[in-house]
C-alpha positions in Angstrom: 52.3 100.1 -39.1 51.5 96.8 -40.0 47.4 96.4 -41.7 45.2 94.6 -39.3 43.1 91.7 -40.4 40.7 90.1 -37.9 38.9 86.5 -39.6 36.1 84.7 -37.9 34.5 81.1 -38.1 31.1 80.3 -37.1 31.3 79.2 -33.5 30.0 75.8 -33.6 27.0 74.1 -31.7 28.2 71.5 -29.2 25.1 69.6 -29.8 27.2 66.6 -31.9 30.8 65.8 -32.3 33.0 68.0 -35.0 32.7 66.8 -38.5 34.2 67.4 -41.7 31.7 70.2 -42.6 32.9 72.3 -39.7 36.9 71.7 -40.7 36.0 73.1 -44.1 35.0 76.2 -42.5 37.6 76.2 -40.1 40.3 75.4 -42.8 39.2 78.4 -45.0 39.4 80.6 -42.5 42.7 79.3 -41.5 43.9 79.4 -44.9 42.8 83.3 -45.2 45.0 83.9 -41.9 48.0 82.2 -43.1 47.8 84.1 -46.0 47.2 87.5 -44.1 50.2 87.2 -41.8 52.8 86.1 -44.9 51.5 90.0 -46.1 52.7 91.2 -43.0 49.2 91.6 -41.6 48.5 92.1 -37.8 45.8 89.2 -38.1 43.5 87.6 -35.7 42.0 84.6 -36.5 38.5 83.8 -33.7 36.9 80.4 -33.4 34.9 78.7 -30.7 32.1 76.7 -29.6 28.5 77.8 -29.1 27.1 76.0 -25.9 23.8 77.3 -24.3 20.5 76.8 -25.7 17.2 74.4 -25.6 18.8 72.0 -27.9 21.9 71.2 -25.8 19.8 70.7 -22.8 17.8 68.3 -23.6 20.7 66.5 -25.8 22.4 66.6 -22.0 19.5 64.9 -20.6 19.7 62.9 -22.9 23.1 61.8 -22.2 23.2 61.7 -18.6 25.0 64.7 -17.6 24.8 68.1 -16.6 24.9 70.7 -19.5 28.2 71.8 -18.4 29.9 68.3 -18.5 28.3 67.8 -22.0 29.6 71.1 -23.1 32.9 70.6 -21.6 33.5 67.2 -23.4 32.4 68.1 -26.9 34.0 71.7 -26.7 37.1 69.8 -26.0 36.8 67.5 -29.1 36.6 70.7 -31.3 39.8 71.9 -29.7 41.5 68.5 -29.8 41.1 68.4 -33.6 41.7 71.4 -34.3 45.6 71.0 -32.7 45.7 67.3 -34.6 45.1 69.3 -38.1 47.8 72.4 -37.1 45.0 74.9 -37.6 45.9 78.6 -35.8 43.6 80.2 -34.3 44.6 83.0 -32.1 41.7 82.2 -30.0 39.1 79.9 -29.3 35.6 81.4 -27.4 33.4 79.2 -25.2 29.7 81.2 -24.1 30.2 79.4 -21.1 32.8 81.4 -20.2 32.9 84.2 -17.7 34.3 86.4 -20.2 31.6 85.8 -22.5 28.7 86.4 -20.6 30.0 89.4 -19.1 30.4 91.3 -22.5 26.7 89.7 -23.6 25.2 91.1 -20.6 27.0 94.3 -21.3 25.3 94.3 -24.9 22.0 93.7 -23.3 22.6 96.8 -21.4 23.3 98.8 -24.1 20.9 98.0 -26.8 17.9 98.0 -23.5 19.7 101.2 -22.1 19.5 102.6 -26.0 15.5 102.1 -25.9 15.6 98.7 -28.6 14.3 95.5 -25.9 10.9 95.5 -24.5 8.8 92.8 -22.6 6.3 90.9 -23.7 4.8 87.5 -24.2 5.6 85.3 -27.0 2.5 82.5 -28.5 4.1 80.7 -31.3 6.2 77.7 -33.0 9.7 77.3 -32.1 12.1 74.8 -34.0 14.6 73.9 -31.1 16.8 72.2 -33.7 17.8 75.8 -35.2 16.7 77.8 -31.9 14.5 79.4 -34.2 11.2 81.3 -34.2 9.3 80.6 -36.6 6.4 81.7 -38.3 3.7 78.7 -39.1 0.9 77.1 -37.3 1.1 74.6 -34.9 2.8 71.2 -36.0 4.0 72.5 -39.2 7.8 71.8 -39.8 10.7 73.9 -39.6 10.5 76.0 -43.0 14.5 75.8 -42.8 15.0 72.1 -41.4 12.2 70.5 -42.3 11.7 69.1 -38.2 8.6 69.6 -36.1 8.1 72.7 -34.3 6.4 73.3 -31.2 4.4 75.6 -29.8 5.6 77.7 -27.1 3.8 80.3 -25.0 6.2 82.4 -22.5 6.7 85.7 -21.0 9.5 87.3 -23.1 11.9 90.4 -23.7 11.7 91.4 -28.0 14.1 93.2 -29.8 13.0 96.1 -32.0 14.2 94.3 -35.0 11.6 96.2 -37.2 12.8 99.7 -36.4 15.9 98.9 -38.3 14.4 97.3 -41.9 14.9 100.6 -43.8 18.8 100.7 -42.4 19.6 97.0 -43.3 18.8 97.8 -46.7 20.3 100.8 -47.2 23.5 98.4 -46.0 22.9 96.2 -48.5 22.1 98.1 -51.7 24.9 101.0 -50.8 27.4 98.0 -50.0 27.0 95.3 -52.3 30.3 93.6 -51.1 28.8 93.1 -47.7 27.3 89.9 -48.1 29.0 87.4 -50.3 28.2 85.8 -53.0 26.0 87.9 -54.2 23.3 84.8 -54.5 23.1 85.1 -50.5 22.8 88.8 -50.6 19.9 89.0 -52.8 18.2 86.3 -50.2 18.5 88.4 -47.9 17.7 91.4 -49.4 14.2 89.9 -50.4 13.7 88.3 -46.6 14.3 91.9 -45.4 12.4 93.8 -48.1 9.6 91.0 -47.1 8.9 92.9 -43.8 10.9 92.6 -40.4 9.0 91.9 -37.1 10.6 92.4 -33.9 12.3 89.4 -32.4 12.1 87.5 -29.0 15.5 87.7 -27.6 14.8 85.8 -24.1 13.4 82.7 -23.1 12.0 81.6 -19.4 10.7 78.6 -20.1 14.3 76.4 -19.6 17.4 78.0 -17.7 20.5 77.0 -19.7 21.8 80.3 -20.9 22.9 83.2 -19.5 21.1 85.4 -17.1 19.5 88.3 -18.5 20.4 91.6 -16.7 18.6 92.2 -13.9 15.8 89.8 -14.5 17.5 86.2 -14.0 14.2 84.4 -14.3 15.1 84.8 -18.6 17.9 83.7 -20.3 19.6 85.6 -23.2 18.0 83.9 -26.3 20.7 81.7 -27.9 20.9 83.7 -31.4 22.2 87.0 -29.4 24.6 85.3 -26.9 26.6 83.3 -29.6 26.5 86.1 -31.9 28.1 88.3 -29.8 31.2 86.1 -29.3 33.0 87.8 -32.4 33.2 91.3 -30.1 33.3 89.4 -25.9 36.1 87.5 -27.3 38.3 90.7 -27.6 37.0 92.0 -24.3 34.0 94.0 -25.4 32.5 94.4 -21.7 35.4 94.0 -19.7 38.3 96.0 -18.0 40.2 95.6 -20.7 39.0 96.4 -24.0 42.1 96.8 -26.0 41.9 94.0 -28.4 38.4 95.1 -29.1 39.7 98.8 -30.3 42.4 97.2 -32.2 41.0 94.4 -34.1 37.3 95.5 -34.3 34.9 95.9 -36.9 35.4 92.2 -38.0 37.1 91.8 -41.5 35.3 89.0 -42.6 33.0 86.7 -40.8 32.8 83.4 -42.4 29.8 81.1 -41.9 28.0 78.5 -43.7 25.0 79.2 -45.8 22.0 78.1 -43.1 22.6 80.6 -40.6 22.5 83.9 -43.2 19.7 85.1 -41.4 21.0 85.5 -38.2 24.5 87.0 -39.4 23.5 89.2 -41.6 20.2 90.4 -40.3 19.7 90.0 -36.9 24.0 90.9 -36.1 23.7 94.1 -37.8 20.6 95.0 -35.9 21.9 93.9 -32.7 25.3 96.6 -33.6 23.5 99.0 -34.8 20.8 99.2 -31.7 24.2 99.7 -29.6 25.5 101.8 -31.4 28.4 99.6 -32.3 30.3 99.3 -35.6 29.7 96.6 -38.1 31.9 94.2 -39.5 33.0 94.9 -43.2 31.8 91.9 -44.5 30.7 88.5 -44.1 30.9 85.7 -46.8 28.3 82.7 -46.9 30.0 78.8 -47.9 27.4 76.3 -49.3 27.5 72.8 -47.8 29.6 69.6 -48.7 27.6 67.1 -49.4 28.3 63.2 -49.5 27.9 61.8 -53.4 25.9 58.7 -51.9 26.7 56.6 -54.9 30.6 56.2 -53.1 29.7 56.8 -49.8 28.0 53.8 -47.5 24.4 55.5 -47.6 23.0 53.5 -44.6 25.4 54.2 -42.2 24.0 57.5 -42.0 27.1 59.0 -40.4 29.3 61.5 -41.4 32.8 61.7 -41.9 35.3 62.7 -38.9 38.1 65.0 -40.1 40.7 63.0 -38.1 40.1 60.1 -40.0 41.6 61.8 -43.0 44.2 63.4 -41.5 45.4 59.8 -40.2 45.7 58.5 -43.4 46.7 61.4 -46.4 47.7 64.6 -44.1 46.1 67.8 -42.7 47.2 69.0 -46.5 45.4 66.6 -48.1 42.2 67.1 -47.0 42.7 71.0 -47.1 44.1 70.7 -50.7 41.3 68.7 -51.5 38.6 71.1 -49.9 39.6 74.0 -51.5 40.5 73.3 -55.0 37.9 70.6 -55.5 34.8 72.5 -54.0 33.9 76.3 -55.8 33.9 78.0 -52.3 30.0 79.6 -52.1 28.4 76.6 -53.5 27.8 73.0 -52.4 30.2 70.9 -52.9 30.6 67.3 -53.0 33.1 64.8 -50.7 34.0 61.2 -50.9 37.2 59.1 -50.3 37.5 58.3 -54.0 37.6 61.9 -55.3 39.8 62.6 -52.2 42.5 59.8 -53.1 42.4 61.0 -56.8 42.8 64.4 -56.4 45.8 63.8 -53.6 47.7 61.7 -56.5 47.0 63.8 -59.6 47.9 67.1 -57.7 49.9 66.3 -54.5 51.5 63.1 -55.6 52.1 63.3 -59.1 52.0 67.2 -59.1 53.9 69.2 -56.9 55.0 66.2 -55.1 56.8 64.9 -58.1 58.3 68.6 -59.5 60.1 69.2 -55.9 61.4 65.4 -55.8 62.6 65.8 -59.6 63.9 69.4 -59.7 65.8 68.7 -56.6 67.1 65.2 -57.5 68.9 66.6 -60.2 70.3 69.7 -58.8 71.8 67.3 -56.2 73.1 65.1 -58.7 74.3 67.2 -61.7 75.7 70.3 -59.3 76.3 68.8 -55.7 73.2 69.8 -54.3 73.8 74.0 -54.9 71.5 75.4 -57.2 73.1 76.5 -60.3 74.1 79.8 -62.5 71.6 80.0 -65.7 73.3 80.9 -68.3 72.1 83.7 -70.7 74.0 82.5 -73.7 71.9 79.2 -73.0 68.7 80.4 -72.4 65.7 79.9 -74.7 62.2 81.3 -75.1 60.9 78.4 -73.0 63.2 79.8 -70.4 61.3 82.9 -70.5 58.1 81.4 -71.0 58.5 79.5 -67.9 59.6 83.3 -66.3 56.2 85.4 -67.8 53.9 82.1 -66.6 55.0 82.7 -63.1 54.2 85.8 -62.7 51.4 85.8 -64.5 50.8 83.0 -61.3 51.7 85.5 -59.2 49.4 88.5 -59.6 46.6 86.1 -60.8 46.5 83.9 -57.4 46.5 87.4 -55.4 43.4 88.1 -56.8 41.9 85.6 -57.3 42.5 84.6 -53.4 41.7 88.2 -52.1 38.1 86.8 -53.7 38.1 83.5 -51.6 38.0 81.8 -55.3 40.4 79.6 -53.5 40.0 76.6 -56.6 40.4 78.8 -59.5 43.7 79.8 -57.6 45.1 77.0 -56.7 44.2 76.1 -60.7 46.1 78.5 -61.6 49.2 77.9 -59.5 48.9 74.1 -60.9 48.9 75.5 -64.3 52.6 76.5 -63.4 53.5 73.3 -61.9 52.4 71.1 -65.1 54.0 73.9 -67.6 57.4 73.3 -65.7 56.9 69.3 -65.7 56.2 69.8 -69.8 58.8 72.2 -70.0 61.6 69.2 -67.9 60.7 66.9 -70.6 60.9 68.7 -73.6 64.3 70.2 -72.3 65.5 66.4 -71.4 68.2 67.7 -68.7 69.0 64.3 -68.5 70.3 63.9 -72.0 72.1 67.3 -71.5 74.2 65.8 -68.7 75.3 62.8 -70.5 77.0 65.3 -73.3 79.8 67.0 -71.0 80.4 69.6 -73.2 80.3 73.3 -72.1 77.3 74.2 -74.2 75.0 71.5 -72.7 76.1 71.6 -69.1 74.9 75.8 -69.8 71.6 74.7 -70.7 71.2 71.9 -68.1 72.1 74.4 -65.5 69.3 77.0 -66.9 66.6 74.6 -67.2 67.3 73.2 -63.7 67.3 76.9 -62.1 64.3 77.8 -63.9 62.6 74.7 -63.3 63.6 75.6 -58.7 62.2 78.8 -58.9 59.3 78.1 -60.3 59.1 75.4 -57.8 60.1 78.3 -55.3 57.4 80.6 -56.6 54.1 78.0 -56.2 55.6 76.3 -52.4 55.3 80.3 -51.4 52.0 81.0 -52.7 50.6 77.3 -52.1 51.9 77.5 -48.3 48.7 78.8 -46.5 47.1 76.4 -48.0 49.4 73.1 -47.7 51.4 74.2 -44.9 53.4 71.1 -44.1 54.6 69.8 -47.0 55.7 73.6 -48.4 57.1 74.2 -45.5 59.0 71.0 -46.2 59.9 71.5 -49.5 60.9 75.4 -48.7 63.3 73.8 -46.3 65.0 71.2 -49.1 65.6 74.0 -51.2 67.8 75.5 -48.6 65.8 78.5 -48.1 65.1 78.1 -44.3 61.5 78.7 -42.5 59.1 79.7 -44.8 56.9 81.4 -42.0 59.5 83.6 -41.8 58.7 84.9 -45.9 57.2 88.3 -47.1 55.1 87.2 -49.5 54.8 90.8 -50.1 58.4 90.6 -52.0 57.5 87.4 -54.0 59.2 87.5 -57.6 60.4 85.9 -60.3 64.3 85.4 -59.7 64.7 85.1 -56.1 66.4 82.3 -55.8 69.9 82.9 -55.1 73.0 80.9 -56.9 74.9 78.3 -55.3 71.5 78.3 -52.3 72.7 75.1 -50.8 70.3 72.2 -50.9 68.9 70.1 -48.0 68.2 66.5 -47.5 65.6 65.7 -50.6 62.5 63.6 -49.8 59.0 62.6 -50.9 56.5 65.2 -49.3 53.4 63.0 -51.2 53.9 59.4 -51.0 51.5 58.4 -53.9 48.3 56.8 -52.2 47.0 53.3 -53.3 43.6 51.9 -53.4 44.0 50.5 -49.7 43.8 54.3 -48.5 40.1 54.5 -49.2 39.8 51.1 -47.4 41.3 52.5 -44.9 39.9 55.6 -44.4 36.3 53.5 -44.7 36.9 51.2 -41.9 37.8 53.8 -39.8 34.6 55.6 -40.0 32.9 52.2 -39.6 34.8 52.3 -36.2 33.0 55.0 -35.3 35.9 55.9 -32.4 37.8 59.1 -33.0 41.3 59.3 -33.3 41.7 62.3 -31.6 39.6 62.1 -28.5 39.9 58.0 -27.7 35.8 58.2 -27.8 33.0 57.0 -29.1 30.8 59.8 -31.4 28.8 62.1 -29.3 24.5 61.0 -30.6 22.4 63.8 -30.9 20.5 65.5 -33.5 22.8 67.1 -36.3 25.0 70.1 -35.4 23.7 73.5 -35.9 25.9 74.0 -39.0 25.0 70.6 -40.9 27.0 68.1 -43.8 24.0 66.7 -45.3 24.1 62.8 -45.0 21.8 59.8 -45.0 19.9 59.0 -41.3 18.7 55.4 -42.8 19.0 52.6 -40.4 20.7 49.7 -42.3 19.0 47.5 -43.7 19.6 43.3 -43.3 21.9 42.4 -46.2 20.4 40.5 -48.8 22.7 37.9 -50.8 24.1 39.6 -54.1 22.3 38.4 -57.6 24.4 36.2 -59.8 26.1 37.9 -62.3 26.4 36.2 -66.3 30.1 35.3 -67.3 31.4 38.1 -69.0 28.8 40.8 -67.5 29.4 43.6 -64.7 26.5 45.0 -62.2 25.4 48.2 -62.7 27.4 49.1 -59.5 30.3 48.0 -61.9 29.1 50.6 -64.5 28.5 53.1 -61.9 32.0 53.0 -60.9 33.4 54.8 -64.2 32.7 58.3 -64.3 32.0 59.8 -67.6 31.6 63.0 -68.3 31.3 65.5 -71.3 35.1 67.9 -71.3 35.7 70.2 -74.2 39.1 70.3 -76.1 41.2 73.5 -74.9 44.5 72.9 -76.2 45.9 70.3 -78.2 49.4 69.1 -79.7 52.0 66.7 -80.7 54.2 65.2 -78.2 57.8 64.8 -79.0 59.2 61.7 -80.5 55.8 59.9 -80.3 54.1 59.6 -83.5 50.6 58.5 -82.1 50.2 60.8 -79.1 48.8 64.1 -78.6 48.8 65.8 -75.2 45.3 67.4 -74.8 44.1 70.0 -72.2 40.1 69.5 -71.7 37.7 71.7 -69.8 35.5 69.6 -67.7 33.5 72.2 -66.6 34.9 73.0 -63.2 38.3 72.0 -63.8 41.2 71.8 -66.9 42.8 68.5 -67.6 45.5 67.0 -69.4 45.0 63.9 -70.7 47.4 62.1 -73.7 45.7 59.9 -76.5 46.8 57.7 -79.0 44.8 59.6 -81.7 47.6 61.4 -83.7 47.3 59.5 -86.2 43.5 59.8 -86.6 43.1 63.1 -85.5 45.5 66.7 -86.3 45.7 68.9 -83.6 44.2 72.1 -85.1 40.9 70.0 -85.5 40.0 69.3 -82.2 40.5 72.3 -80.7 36.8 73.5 -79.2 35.2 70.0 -79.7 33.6 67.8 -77.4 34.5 64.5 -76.5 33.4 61.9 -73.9 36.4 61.5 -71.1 36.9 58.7 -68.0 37.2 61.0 -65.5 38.0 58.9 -62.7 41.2 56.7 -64.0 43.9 56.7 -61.7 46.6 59.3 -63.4 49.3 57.3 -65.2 52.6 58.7 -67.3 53.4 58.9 -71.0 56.6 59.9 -72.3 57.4 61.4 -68.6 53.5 63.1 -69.2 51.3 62.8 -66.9 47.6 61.5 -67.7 44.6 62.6 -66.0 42.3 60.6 -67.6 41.1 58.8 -70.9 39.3 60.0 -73.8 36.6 57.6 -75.3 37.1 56.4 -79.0 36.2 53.8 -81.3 39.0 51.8 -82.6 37.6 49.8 -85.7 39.9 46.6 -86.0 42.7 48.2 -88.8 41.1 51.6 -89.0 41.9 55.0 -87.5 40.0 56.0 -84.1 36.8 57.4 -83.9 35.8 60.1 -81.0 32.9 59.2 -79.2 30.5 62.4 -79.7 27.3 64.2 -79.9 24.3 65.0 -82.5 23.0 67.6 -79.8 24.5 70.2 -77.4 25.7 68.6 -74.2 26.5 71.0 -71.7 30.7 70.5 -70.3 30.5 68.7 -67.4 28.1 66.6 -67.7 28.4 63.2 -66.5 27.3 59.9 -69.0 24.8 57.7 -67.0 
């Protein structure tokens, strides 16, 4: 009996067109599903669109139409880019629909019929931007937004949200692991502990939402009709409740870090006053932010998923996503970082490990992966061996923790071992000798070097599907889909596995991809849809970005011969990396291949400082490291960067360092 596994995304506000902050949700979540079914897992994986409320009202009006059309068009766009990426959902929930408000109505029932909703009349602010109550006098801003409230006076039904404080925290001291990270749990925790009052759950002051039961003057207050979308969209309140008792309580519900409140308060209270089980967890992302220095501040709009994916690939932006960004805290996104990270990793990485490994099989053995020898084996053969599945178990656990960077760290850590581990072994060399002993070892290295290759394309699939899927199928082993991940070990791969057709999976990206991408966002038409952006206020789950109307350009200043502009200077990215690991590289008398910690990731960088410099005595020190240079190769070694030295004309170089402690990470200004 296969393990269920049911995965939620926030559904999202049709208030403003999709943007990249909602695909980073909707990626991670599709990620975690991927993953799920290679285990075997029954999984369902929920997403949708949230689409009554104040807010979208008035952004209808605004527009021209109806609430209906407005919702039907931007729903759509959400849908349309969600096929152009190959995401998977299993299902995709709209609150307009009749399914929907038939199961919310059905919860109203219960939690009324269980003695929790009584009427009454509600005198206060309201921030329509968060279709939030909130507590402050009239005029003050939104505690959470920032954005003027108003005052509203109304007859309303309220929610005994106070009769459950004592319960709620019982739920979250006695299950720590229900709220993730545990940064978002103790918020909520102290909000709670802070006192509950009972809630407003109906408005009757607009009529764009559904009907409360018996009483269709109200409408169901936004908060507990989208939130009950996880359970109507597996027929909670219909005839047919079968996907409901198979897939429900929720696994995980993934949201973003503004709406904690209403997930892990107000969701629990709502289940728990129908007597209805809880999900068994729910984890909070943090934002992605733009880095305003490299994105065009004034344009004040943010970027469209599609335009990525037009350019690098679905994989890229999800590669990028994921291992640049610590999932649970804000991260930060521009088209530079983007375009590096898709070189050094796709391109250069994996990219180029599958296009070598393969190459040679098909040139040295007629495309059939060949017998390793054991009279030809070495302990870098083995090394290679205990590194993967070391890979193996680590990137389990560290993905069943949605520590989806340190993962795919990990798994990268195997793919640069095995490119060091090609050079060293030159199996180049080894074929032009011809002899028995040589053609031995050229066949081991080559099979070790494919399964490792095998071993990281299964466990990096849920996250890159298209090109593992493509490089699964060059390596002869048929659809990858199709794997038990389950079973994955070292020395799978079978002998004489016949090879297919070998191709580039990442085409290494020059500068004129960020041009590109750039332009296309100045378009401001989308890809996907053949429109122009929806203009509202900012979605309910935001991307920060600049609002600024653009200024009149001015003429730039003249610049002295021989000087740059500080936006020059600004364009080199220096930051403070600690040495890891540190040695000679063979047959090269002034390089050393470093690894350096630059706080949220571990580099390799080579340096022309052998002969200033032994190896044992830099290991643990700090240097100064241009983090941005585009990746370039050394003796068939990849560098990821440059470390900053002095060079006295004649004399031997000279690290740039520190009289004081500099924290790792931190960037030179």
């Amino acid at each position: 009996m296969p393990k269920k596994f049911y995965i939620t995304t926030p559904i999202y506000y049709v208030n403003a067109r999709p943007h990249i902050g909602h695909a980073y949700t909707t990626i991670a979540c599709d990620t975690i599903a991927r993953r799920h079914r290679m285990l075997g897992d029954d999984t369902w994986f929920l997403t949708g669109t949230d689409e009554h409320g104040q807010k979208i009202e008035r952004a209808a009006q605004a527009a021209g139409k109806t609430p209906q059309q407005f919702a039907d068009e931007v729903s759509a766009q959400f849908r349309a880019l969600w096929k152009h990426m190959g995401l998977t959902p299993d299902d995709f929930i709209r609150t307009t629909s009749d399914r929907h408000k038939k199961g919310v109505q059905a919860l109203w029932r219960k939690i009324r019929d269980n003695g929790y909703i009584y009427k009454g009349t509600y005198t206060g602010q309201y921030c329509v931007s968060d279709e939030l109550y909130v507590d402050a006098e009239p005029g003050a801003p939104c505690p959470d937004c920032g954005r003027p409230t108003e005052t509203v006076h109304e007859e309303n039904y309220y929610f005994k949200l106070s009769a459950f404080q004592d319960q709620l925290i019982r739920l979250y001291t006695e299950h720590p692991d229900f709220i993730r990270p545990e940064t978002r749990r103790n918020e909520v925790l102290s909000f709670v502990r802070g006192g509950l009052r009972d809630l407003s759950i109906s408005r009757s002051t607009f009529s764009w939402g559904i009907p409360v039961p018996d009483d269709p003057k109200h409408v169901v207050y936004v908060w507990l009709d989208a939130l009950a979308n996880y359970i109507t969209a597996l027929g909670y309140g219909s005839a047919d409740t079968s996907k409901y008792e198979k897939y429900w309580p929720a696994d995980v519900h993934m949201i973003g870090k503004e709406i904690v409140r209403f997930h892990c308060v107000y969701w629990p209270a709502f289940l728990l006053a129908a007597g209805l089980p809880l999900p068994k967890g729910i984890t909070a992302h943090g934002w992605l932010l733009f880095e305003e220095s490299k994105m065009s501040k004034s344009r004040g709009n943010i970027v469209r998923a599609e335009t990525i994916v037009d350019v690098l690939g679905a994989d890229a932006l999800r590669y990028f996503l994921l291992r640049e960004v610590v999932f649970g805290s804000d991260g930060s996104f521009s088209f530079d970082a983007l375009v590096q990270r898709y070189n050094s990793d796709l391109a250069n990485g994996l990219g180029n490990l599958a296009s070598r490994t393969l190459t040679m099989i098909t040139r040295y053995f007629r495309g059939e992966v060949p017998y390793p020898s054991h009279s030809a084996q070495t302990p870098a053969d083995a090394a290679i061996a205990d590194a993967a599945k070391k890979v193996i178990a680590d990137f389990a656990a560290l993905f069943d923790q949605y520590q989806f960077s340190r993962a795919l760290e990990a798994a990268w850590g195997l793919v640069a071992a095995v490119d060091k581990y090609i050079v060293e072994n030159e199996p180049w060399s080894l074929d032009e000798k011809k002899d028995e002993e040589s053609r031995a070892r050229l066949a081991t290295v080559l099979y070790t070097s494919a399964e490792a290759l095998r071993i990281v394309t299964a466990l990096a699939h849920p996250v890159i599907p298209e090109a593992t899927a493509k490089i699964w199928s060059q390596m002869g082993l048929g659809d990858i889909k199709k794997f038990d991940l389950t079973q994955l070990q070292w020395g799978q791969l079978r002998l004489g596995t016949k090879l297919g057709e070998v191709q580039a999976v990442f085409p290494r990206a020059d500068k004129s991809a960020v041009e590109r991408m750039q332009k296309m966002e100045e378009s401001g038409a989308s890809v996907v849809t053949g429109v122009s952006p929806v203009q509202p206020s900012e979605a309910k789950q935001p991307m920060a970005a600049s609002t600024e109307t653009k200024p009149a350009a001015k003429p730039a200043p003249a610049i002295p011969d021989g000087k740059i502009s500080i936006d020059d200077f600004a364009k080199v990215e220096l930051r403070v990396a600690q040495v890891k690991t540190a040695e000679r590289v063979k047959g090269a008398d002034k390089l050393l291949r470093l690894e350096v910690d630059l706080g949220t990731e571990v580099r390799q960088l080579v340096a022309g400082i052998a002969e200033s410099y032994a190896p044992e005595t830099l290991i643990g020190r700090k240097v100064v490291v241009v983090a941005n240079l585009a990746p370039r190769k050394l003796r068939g070694l990849e560098s990821n960067g440059m470390i900053v030295a002095a060079s006295p004309e004649g004399g031997k170089a000279v690290l740039a360092g520190f009289l004081e402690d500099v924290p790792i990470g931190t960037r030179l200004k």
